[in-house]
C-alpha positions in Angstrom: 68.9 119.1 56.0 71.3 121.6 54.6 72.4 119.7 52.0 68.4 118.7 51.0 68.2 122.7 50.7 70.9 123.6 48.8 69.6 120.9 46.3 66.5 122.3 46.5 67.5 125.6 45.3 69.6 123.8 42.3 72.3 125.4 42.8 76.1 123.6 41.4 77.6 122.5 44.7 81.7 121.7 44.5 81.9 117.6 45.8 83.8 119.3 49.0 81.2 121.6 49.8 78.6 118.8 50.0 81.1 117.0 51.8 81.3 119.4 54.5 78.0 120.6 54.4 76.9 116.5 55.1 79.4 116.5 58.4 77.8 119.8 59.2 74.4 117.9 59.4 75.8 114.8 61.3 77.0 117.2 64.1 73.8 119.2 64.3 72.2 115.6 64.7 74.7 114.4 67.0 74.3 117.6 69.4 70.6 117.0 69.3 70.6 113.7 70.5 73.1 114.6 73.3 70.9 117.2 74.5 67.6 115.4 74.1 69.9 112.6 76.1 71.0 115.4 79.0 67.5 116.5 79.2 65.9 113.0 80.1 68.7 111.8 82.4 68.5 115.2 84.4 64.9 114.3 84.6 65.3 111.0 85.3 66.8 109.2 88.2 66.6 105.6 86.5 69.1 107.2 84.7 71.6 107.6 87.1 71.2 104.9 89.3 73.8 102.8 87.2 76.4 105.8 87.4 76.4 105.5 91.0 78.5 101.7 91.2 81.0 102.9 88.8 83.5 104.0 91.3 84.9 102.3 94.2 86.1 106.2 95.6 83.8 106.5 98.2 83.0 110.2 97.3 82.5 109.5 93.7 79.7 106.8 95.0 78.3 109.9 97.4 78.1 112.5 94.7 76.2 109.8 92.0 73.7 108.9 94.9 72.6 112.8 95.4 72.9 113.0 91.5 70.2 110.3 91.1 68.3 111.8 93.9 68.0 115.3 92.9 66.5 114.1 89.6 63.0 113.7 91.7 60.2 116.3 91.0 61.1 119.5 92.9 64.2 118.6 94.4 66.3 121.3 95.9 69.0 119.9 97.6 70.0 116.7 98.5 72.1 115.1 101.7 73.5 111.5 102.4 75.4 110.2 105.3 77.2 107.1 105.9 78.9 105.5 108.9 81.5 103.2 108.5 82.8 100.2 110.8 85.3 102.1 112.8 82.1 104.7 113.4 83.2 107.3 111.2 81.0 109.6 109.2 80.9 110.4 105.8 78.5 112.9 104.4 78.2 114.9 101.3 75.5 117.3 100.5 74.1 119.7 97.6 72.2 122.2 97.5 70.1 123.9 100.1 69.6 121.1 102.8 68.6 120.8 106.9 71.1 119.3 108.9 69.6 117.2 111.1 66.7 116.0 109.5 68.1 112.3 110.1 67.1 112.0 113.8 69.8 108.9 114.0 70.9 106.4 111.5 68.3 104.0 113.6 65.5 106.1 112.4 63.0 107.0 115.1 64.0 107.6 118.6 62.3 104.3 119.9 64.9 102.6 117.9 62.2 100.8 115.4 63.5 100.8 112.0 61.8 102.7 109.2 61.4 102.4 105.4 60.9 106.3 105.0 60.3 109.4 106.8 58.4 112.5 105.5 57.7 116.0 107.2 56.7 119.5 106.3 57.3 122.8 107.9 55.4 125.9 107.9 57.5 128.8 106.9 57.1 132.6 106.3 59.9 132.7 104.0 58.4 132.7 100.3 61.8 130.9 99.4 61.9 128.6 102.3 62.5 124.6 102.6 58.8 123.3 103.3 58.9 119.6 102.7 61.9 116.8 103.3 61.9 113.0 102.6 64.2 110.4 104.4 65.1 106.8 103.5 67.7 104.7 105.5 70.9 102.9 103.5 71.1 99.8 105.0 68.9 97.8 107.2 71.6 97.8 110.1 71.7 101.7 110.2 74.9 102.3 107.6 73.4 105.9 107.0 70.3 107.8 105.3 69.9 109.2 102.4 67.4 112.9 102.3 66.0 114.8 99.4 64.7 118.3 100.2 62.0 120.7 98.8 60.6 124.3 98.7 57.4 123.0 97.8 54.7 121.5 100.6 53.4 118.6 98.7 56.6 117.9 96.7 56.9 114.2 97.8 54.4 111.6 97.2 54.4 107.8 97.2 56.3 107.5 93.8 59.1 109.5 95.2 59.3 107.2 98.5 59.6 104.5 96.1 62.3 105.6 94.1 64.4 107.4 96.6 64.4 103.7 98.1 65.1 102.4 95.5 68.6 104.8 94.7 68.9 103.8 98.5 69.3 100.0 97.8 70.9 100.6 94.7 74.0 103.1 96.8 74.2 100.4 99.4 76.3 97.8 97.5 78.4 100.3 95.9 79.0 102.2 99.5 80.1 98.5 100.8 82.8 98.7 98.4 83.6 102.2 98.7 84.7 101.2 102.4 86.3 98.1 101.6 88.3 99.4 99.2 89.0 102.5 101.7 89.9 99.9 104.2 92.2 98.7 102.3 93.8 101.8 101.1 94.4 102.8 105.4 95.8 99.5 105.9 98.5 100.0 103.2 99.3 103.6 104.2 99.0 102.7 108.0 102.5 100.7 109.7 100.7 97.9 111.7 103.3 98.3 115.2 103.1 101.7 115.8 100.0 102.9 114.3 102.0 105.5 112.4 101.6 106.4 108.4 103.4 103.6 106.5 106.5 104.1 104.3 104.2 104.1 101.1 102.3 106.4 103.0 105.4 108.7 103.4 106.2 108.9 99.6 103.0 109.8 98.9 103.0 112.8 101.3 106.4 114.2 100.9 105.7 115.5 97.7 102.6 116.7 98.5 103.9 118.5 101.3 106.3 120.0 99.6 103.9 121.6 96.6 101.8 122.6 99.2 104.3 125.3 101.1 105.9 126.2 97.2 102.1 126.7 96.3 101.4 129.2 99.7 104.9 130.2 100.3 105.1 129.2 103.6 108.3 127.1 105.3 107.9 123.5 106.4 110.5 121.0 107.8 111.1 117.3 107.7 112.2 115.6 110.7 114.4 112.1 110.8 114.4 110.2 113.9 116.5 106.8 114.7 115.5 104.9 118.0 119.3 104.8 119.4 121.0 101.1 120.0 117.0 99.6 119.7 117.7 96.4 118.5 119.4 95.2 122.0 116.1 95.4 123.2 115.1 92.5 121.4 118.2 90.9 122.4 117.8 91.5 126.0 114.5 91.4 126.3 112.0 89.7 123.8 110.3 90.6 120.4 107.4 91.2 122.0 109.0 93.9 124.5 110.0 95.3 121.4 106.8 95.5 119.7 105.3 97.2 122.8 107.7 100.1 123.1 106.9 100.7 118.9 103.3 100.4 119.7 104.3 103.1 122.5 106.4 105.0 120.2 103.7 105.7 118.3 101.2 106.5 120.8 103.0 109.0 122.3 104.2 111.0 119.1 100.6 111.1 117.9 99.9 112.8 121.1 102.4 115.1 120.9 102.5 116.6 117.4 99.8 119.2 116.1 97.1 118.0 113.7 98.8 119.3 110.8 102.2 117.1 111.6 102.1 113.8 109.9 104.6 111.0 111.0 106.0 107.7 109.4 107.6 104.9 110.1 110.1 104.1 107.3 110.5 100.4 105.8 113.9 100.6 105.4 114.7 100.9 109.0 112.6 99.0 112.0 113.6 101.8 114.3 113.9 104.8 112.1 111.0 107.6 111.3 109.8 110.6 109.7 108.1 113.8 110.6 106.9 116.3 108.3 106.0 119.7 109.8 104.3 122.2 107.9 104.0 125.6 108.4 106.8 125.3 110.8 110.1 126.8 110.6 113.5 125.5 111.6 113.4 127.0 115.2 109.7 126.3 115.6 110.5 122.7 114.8 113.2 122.3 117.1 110.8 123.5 120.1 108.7 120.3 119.1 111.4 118.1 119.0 112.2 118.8 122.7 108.3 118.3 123.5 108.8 115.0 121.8 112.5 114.3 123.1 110.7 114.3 127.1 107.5 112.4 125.9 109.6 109.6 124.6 112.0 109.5 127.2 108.9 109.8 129.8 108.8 107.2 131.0 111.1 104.8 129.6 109.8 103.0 125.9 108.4 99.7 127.1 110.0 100.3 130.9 113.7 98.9 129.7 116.8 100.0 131.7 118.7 102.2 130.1 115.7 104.2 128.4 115.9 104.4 124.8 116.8 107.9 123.3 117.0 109.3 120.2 119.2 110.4 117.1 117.5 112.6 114.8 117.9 115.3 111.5 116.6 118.2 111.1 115.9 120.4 107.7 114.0 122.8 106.4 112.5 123.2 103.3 114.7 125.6 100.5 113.3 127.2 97.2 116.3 125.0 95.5 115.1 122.1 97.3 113.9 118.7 95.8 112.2 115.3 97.3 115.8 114.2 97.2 117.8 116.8 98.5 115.2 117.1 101.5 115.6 114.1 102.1 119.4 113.5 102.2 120.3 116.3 103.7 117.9 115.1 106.9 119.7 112.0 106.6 123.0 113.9 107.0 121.9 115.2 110.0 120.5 112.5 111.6 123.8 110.6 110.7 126.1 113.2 112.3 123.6 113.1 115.6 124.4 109.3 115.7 128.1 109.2 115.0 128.9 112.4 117.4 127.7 110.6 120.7 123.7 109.4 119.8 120.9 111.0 122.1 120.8 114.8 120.1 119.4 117.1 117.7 121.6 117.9 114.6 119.3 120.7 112.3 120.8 121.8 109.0 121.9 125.4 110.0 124.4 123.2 112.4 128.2 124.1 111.8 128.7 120.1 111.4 126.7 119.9 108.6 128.9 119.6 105.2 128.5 122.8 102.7 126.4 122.6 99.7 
């Protein structure tokens, strides 16, 4: 177009100026089509529906359905929620919605299923949601997917048909998303004691740590050894064994706080990991003894003499690394054993080896 005008006026162009004025032009063109692109899909939920199996993250699939469905006429906010096999719920929203609106994931309260659901409300607010549109995911209940509107008479028969069909189209995709999530718990998850998984661990401890650099706040990492636990197998069975891990577990997810993760590391059958944020040494050490008489209380798996425990204690230091973290728990843990098993050695303790 430029370049056309220029000619047009006959005026001697250099070779690089029409080069450039030629790219000029392609880009104008180029941004044009983008935004003549932007402008349908937003418009269009057809558009969308094949964005919404391109990720396995269950999230990602959440966000792409309420993508496609806020591209219906009039749309003002959008809302879909899943349950999974274990009966978890996920649920992501945009926009202004009505919690609620989804009686159940059956549908009405007789229990019938139901291929959609509309209703209006009559409101004084000049601004207010008037209209909302339902449709299940699922034809066992997985979860429902609702569109919402300011306007009365925003959803006809059309919009029951599509928002169905992004429905069917985020059922497949939401499948994976739990598969794949399944998966993803298993591997982070250790299968005897129901604690976070060594993989799980590394992951975390990292994390952990940016996290109280990022807020300045202290956090501690606790290393626990199950003392002389391999003569239960011995004396006992495997399968006693298994039972007092399984009861291990139990009893230290009961006893941290919500924020506390713990770990059972691969390296060691009978050796695990605490990390306590927003906790400070002497904060930490009160925990331990909660934990020290919930393990000891009664006996793991009812053996004679109980099983006790060796552990390390450190906090976290602006020199710090993963590493050093790391070791100098160890340390700890290692002088707890080797000075008489069945104690608490923390990093401020005079038996710890200068730095």
């Amino acid at each position: 177009m430029l370049v056309a005008l220029l000619a047009a006026l006959r005026r001697p162009l250099d070779a690089r100026v029409v080069k450039a004025l030629e790219q000029v032009d392609s880009r104008l063109a180029g941004i044009d089509e983008q935004i003549s692109a932007a402008g349908q899909q937003r418009h269009d939920p057809g558009a969308r529906l094949d964005t919404i199996g391109s990720t396995i993250d269950l999230g990602g699939v959440l966000h792409r359905t309420l993508a496609a469905a806020e591209a219906l006429r009039a749309v003002d906010g959008s809302r879909v929620s899943v349950r999974r096999r274990d009966g978890t719920v996920a649920t992501a929203a945009h926009g202004r919605v009505v919690d609620g609106t989804e009686a159940s994931f059956g549908g009405p309260p007789d229990g019938n299923a139901f291929g959609s659901a509309r209703t209006t409300w009559d409101v004084g607010a000049d601004d207010g949601l008037r209209a909302a549109l339902v449709v299940p995911i699922g034809a066992t209940g997985t979860g429902s997917l609702a569109v919402f509107s300011r306007l009365e008479n925003a959803f006809d028969g059309e919009s029951v048909s599509v928002l169905t069909a992004i429905a069917r189209r985020a059922e497949p995709a939401i499948e994976n998303a739990f598969r794949y999530l399944e998966v993803q718990e298993l591997a982070a998850t250790d299968s005897h004691t129901g604690l976070g998984s060594a993989l799980a661990f590394a992951d975390a401890l990292p994390r952990e740590i940016s996290t109280a650099r990022r807020h300045g706040r202290p956090m501690c990492l606790l290393q626990i050894d199950l003392d002389d636990f391999g003569r239960i197998n011995k004396t006992y069975s495997i399968e006693v064994g298994d039972d007092a891990l399984a009861e291990l577990g139990a009893r230290v997810r009961a006893t941290i706080r919500g924020s506390d993760t713990a770990f059972r590391n691969s390296g060691g059958a009978d050796e695990f990991f605490l990390i306590l944020p927003e906790t400070t040494r002497d904060e930490a050490k009160l925990l331990y003894r909660r934990l020290e008489f919930e393990i000891a209380n009664p006996p793991l798996g009812g053996v004679d003499p109980p099983v006790t425990i060796s552990s390390g204690l450190t906090e976290l230091r602006a020199t710090d690394t993963e590493d050093s973290l790391r070791r100098r728990a160890g340390i700890a843990q290692r002088i707890a054993k080797e000075s008489g098993k069945n104690q608490l050695v923390a990093d401020d303790d005079a038996r710890m080896p200068s730095e």
